[in-house]
Backbone bond lengths (Angstrom), bond angles and torsions (degrees), N, CA, C in turn:
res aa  C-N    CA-C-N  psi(-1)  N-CA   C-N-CA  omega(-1)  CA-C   N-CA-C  phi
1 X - - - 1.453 - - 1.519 109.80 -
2 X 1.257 99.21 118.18 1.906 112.40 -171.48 1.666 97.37 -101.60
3 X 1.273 156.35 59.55 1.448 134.04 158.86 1.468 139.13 -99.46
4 X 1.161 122.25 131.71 1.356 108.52 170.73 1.639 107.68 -109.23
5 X 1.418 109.51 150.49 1.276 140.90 -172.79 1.612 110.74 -85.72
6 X 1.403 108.58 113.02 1.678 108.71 173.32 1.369 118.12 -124.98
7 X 1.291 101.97 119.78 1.479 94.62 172.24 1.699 97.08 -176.68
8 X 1.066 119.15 -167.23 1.347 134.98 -171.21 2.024 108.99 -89.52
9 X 1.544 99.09 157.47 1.607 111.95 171.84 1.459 108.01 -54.47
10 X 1.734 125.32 104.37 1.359 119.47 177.12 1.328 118.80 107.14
11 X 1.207 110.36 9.20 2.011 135.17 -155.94 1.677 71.58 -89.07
12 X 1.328 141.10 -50.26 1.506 127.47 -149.73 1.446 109.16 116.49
13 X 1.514 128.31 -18.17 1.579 135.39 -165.14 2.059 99.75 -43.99
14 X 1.252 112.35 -65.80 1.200 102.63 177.72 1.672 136.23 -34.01
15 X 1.588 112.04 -44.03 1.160 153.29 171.86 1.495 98.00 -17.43
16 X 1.787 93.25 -86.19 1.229 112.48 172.75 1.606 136.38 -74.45
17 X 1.264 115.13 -20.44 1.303 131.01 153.41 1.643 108.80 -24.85
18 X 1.525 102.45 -61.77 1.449 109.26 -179.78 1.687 127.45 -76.66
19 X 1.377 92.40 -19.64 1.266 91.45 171.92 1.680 119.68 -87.25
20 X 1.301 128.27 -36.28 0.804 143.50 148.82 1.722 133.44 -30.98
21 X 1.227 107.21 -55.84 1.310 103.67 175.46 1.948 110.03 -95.91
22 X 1.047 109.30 -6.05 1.391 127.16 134.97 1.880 100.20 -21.93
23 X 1.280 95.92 -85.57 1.765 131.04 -134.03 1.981 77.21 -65.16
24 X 1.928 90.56 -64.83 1.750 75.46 -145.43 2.000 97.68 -111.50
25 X 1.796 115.16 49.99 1.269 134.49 172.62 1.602 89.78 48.94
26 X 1.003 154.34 24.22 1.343 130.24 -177.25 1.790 101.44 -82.66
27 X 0.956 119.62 -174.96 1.633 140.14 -150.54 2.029 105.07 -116.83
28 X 1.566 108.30 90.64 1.644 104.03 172.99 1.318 111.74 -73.74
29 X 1.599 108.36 118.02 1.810 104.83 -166.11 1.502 75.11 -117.73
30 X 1.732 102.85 139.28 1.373 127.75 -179.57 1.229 118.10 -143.52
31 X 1.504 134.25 114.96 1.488 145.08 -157.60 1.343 94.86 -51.91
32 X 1.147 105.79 -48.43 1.306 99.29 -158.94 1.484 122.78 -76.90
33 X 1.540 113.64 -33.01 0.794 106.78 162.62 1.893 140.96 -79.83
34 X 1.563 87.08 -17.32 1.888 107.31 155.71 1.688 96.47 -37.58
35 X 1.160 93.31 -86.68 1.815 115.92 -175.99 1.628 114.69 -10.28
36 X 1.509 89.22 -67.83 1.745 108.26 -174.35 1.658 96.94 -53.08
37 X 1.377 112.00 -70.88 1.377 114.65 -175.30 1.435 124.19 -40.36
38 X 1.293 109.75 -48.23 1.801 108.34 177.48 1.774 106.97 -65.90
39 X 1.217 105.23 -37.28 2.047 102.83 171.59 1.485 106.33 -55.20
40 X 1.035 108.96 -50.98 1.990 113.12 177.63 1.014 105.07 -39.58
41 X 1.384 108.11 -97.11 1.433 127.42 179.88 1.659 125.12 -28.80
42 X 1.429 90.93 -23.06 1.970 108.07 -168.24 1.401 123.07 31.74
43 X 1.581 112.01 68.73 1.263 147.31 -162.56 1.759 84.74 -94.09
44 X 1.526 99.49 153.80 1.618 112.82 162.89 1.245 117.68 -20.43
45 X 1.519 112.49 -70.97 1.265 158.29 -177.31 1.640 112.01 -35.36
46 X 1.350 92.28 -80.43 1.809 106.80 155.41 0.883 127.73 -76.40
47 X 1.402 134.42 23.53 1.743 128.21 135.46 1.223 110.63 -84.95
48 X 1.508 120.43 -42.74 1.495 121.99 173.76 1.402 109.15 -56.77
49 X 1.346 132.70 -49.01 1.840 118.35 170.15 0.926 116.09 -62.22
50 X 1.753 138.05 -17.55 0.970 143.79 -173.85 1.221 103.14 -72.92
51 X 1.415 131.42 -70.31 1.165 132.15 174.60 1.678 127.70 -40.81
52 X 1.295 104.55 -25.04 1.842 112.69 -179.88 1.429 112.79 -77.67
53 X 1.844 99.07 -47.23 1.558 115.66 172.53 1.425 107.09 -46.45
54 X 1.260 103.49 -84.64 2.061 117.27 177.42 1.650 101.92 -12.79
55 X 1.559 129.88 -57.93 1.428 143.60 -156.89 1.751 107.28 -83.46
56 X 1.674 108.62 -4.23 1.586 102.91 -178.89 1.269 113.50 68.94
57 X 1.706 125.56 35.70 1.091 147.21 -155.95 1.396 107.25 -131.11
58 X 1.208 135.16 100.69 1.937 130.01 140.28 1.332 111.54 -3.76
59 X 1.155 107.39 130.43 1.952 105.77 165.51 1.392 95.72 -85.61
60 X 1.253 117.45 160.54 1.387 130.15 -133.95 2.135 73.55 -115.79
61 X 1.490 103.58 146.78 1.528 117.67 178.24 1.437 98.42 -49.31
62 X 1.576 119.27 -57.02 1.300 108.49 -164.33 1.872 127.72 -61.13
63 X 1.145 96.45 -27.84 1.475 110.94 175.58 1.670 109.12 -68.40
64 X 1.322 109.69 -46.73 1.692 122.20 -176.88 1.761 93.35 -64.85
65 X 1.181 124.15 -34.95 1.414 108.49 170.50 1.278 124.32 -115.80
66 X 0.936 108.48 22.79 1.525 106.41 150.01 1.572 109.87 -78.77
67 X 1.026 107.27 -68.38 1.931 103.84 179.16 1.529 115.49 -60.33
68 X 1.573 102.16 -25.66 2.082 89.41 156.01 1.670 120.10 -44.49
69 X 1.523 90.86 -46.31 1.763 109.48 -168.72 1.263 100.06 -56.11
70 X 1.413 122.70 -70.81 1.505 106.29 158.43 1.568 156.92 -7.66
71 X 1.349 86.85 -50.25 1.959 108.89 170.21 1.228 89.23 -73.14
72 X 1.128 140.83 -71.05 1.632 144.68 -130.37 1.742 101.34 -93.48
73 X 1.043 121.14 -1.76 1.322 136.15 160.54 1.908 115.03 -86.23
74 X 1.303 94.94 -22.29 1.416 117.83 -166.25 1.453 114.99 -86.60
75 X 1.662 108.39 -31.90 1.290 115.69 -165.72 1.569 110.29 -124.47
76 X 1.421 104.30 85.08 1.535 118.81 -178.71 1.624 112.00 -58.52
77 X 1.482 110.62 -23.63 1.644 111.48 161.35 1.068 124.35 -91.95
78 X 1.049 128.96 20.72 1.923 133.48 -177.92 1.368 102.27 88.30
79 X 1.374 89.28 169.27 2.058 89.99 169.76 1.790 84.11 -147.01
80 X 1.528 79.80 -169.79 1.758 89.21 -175.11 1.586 97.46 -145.02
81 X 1.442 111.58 103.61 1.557 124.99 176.40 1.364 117.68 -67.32
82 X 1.106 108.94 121.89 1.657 132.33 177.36 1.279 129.71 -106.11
83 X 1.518 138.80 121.01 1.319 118.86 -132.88 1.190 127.85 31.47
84 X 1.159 148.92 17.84 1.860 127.95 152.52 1.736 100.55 -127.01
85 X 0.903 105.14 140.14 1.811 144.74 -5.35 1.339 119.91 -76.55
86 X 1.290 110.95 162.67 1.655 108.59 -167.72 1.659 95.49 -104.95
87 X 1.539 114.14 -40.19 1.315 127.86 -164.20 1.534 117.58 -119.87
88 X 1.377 131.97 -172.88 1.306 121.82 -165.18 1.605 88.90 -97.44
89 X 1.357 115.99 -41.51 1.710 114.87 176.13 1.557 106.22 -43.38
90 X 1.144 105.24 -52.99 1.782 101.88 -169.35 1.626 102.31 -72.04
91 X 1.192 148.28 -23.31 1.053 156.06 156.11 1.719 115.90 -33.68
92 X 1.441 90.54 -55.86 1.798 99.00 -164.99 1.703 91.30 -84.84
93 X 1.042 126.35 -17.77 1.559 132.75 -178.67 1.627 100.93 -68.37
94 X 1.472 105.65 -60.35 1.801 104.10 -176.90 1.225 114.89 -61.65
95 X 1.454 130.07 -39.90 1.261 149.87 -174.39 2.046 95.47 -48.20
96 X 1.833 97.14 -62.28 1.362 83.28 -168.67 1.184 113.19 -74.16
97 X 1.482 118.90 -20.05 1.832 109.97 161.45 1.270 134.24 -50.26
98 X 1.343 110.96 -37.02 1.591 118.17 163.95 1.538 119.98 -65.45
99 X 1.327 88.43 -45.76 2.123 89.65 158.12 1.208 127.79 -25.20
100 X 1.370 98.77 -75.93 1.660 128.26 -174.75 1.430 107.81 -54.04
101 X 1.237 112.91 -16.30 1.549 108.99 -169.99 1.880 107.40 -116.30
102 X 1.493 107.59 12.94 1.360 116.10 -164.96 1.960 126.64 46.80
103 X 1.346 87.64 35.09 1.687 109.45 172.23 1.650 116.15 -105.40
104 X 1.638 100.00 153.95 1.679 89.90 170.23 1.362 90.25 -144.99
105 X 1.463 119.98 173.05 1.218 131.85 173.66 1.751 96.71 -71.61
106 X 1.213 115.22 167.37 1.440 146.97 169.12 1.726 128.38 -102.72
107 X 1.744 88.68 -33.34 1.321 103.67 171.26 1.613 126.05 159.18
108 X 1.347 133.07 143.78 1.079 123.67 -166.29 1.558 101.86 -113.41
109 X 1.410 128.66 114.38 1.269 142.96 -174.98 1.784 94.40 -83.28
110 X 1.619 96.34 122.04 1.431 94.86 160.17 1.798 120.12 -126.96
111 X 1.070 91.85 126.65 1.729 102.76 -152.72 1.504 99.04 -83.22
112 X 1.489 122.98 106.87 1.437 143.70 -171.25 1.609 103.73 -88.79
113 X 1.590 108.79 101.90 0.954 106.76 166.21 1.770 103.57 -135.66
114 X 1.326 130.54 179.34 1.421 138.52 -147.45 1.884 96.75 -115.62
115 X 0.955 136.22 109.03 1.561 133.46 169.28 1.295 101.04 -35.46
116 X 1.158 166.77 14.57 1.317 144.47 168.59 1.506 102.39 -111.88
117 X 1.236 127.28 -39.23 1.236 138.11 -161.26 2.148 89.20 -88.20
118 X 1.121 124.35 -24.41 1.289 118.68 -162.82 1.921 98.42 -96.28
119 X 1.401 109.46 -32.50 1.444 116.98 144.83 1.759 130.70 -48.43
120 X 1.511 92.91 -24.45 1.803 83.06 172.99 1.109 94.34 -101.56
121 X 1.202 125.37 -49.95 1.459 98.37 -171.49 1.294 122.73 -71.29
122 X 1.332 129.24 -19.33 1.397 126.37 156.93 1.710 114.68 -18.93
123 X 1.762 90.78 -85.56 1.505 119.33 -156.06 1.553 100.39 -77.10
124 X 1.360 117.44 34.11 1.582 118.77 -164.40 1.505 110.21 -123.84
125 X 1.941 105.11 6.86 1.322 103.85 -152.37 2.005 88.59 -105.75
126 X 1.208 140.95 146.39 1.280 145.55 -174.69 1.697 83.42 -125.80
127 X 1.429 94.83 148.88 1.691 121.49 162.18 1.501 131.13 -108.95
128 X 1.203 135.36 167.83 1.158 120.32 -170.62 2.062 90.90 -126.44
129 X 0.985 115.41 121.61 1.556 94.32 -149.59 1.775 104.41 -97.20
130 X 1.370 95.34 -10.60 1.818 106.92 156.02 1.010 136.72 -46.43
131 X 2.256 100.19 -67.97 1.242 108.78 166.67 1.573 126.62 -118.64
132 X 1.287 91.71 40.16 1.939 96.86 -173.81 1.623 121.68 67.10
133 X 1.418 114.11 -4.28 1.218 111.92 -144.15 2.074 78.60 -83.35
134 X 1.823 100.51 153.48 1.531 109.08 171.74 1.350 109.44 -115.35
135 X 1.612 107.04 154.48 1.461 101.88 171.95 1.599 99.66 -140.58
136 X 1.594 122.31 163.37 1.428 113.95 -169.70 1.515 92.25 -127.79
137 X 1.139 96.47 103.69 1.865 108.58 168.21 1.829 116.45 -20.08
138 X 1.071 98.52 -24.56 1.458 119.02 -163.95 1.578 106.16 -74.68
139 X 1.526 83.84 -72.61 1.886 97.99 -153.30 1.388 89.37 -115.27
140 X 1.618 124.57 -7.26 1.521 111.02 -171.78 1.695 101.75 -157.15
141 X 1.540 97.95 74.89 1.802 93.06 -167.69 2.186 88.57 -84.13
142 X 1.665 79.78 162.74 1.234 102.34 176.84 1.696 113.45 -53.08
143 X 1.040 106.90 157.62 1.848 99.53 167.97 1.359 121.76 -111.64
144 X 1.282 129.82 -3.48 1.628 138.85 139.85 2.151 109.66 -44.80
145 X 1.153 96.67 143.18 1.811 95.83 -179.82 1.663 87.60 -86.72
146 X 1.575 92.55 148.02 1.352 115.55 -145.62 1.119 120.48 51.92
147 X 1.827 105.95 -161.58 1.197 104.83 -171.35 2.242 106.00 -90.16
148 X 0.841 88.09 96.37 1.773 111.19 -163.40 1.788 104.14 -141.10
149 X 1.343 92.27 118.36 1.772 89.79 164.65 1.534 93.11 -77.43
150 X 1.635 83.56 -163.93 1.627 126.43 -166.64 1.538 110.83 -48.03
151 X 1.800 93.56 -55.41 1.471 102.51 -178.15 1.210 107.50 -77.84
152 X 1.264 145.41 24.68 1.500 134.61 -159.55 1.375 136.46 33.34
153 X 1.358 101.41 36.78 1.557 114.11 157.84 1.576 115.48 -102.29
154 X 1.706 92.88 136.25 1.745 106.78 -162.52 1.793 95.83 -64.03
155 X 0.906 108.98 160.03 1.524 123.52 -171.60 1.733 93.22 -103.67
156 X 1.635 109.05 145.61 1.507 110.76 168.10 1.318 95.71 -132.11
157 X 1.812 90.70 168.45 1.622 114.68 -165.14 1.514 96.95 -95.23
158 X 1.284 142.13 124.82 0.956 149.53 -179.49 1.766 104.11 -75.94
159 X 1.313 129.76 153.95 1.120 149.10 170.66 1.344 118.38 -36.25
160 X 1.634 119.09 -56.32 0.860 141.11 106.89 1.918 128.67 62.51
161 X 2.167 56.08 -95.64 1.403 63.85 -155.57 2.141 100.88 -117.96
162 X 1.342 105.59 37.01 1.421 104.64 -174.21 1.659 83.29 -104.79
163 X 1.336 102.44 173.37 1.641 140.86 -153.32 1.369 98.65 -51.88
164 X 1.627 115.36 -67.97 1.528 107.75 176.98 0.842 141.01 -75.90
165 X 1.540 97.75 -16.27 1.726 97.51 179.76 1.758 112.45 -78.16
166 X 1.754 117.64 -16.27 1.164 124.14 164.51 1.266 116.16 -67.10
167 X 1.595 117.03 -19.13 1.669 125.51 -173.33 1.571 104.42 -68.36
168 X 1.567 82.99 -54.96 1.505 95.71 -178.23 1.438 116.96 -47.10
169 X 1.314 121.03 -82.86 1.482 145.85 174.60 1.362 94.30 -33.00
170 X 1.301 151.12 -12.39 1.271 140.74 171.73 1.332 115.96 -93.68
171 X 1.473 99.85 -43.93 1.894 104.79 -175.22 1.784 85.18 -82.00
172 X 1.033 141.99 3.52 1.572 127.29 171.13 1.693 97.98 -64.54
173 X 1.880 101.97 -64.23 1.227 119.75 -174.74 1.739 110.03 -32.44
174 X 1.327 115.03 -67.60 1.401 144.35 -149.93 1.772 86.18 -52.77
175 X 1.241 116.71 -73.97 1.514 131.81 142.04 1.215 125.01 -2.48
176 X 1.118 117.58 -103.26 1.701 110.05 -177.17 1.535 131.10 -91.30
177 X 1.824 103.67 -1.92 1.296 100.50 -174.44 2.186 107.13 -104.74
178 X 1.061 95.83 -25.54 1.464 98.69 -172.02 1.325 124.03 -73.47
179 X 1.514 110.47 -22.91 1.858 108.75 161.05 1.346 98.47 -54.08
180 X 1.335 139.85 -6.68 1.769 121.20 171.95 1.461 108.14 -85.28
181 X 1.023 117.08 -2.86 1.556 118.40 166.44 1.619 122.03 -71.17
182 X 0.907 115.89 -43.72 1.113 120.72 171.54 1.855 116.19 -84.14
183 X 1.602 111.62 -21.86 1.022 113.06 178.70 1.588 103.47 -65.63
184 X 0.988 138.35 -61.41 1.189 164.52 -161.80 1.839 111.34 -57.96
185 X 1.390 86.31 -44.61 1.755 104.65 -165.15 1.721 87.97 -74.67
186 X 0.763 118.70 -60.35 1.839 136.60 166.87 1.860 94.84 -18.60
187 X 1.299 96.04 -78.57 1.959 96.82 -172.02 1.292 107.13 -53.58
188 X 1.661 134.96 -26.18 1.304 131.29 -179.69 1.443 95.81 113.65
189 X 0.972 147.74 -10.85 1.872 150.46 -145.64 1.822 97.11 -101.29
190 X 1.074 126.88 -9.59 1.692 121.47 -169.30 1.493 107.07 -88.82
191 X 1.166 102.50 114.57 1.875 108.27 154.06 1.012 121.36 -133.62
192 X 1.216 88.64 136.63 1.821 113.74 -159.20 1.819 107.84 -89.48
193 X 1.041 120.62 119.27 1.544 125.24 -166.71 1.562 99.66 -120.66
194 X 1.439 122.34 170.04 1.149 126.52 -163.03 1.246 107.68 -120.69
195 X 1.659 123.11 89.48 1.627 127.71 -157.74 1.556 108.18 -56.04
196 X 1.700 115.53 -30.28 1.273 111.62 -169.65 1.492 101.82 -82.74
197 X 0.624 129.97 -29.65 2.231 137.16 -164.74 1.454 93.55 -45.27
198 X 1.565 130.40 142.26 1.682 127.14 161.27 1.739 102.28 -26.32
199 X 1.445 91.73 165.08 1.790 109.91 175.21 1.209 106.94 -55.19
200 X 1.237 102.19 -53.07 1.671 112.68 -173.63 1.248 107.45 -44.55
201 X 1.070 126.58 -70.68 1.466 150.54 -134.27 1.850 91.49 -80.71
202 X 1.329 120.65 -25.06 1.202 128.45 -167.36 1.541 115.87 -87.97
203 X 1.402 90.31 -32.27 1.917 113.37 173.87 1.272 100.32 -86.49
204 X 1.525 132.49 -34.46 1.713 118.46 178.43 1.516 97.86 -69.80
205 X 1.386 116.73 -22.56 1.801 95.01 -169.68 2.044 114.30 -85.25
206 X 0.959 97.10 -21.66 1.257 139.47 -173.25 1.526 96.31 -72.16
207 X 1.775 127.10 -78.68 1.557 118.21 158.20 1.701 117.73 -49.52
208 X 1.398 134.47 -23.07 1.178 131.28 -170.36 1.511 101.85 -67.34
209 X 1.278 128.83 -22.90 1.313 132.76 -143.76 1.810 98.89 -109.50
210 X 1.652 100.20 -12.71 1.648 96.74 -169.80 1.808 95.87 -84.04
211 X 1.555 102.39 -167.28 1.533 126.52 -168.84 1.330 79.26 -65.32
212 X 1.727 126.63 -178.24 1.681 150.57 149.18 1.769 94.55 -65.98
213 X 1.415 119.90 -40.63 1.386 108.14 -175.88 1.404 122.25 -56.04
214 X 1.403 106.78 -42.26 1.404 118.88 -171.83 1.622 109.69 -88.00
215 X 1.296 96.96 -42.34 1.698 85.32 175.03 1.550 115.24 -64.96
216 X 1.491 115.05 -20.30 1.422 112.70 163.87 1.814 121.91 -43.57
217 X 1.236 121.95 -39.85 1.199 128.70 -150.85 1.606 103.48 -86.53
């Protein structure tokens, strides 16, 4: 199982990420967390992002896939890419990496959800600023009155996750990530799933879309 996940901050992509590679062992490769990990570890790799980061600098496509190449070398059962690609350049970049390696995608899930509804749940998330712990006013309010955990410490809104900075981080998306919609839809690889539908219902559309082999499993 080859997929990457498209859609917007709050679309649900994580959700199923976990459930998914759960289901069929494949490998959740995540930039970000690539990123974090090679700084830890302080690999080749992550000194060179280190140094771009430090300077208020983009890591450069080629560096972000080189340590993709890595994961995807890593995961003899597929994985399912989360955040990458951001752009249509980084797109035609993975594409020819999967080439080179006699791989293709399976399919690119794009998780349909509505900007207003991706705004509440955004700006819906509270912190616990003690112990990190989050809660979503929504689907997971705190259990302290107000916004107060357990122990009665007031909960804060992370940066994050307040009104504009979700405005922002969305019109980024709208911007540089959605010409892959059409890129994608073009090769034949796009399925369009219904971000709001139950979990369930989101993972049956999501398996509907794989081989008979895989949906076997």
């Amino acid at each position: 199982m080859r997929l990457i996940f498209l859609g917007p901050p709050g679309a649900g992509k994580g959700t199923q990420s976990k459930l998914l590679t759960k289901r069929f062992g494949a490998r959740h490769i995540s930039t970000g967390d690539i990123l974090r990990d090679h700084r830890v570890a302080g690999s080749d790799l992550g000194r060179l992002a280190e140094g771009f980061m430090r300077h208020g600098e983009l890591v450069p496509d080629k560096l972000i896939l080189k340590m993709i190449e890595g994961e995807v070398e890593k995961s003899p059962r597929g994985f399912i890419m989360d955040g990458f690609p951001r752009t249509v350049a980084q797109a035609e970049a993975f594409d020819a990496l999967l080439g080179s390696k006699g791989l293709a995608l399976d399919a690119v899930v794009l998780f349909d959800v509505d900007r207003d509804t991706l705004v509440k749940r955004l700006t819906a998330r509270w912190t616990n600023p003690l112990t990190g712990k989050s809660y979503n006013a929504i689907t997971n309010p705190p259990p302290g009155p107000g916004m107060r955990d357990a122990d009665g410490t007031e909960l804060i809104q992370r940066e994050d996750d307040k009104p504009e900075t979700v405005s922002k981080r969305l019109d980024v998306y709208r911007e540089k990530t959605e010409p892959l919609v059409a890129y994608y839809r073009k090769r034949g690889k796009l399925v369009p799933v219904n971000g709001l539908a139950p979990v369930e219902e989101v993972t049956r559309q999501i398996v509907s879309a794989l081989s008979p082999e895989l949906q076997a499993k």
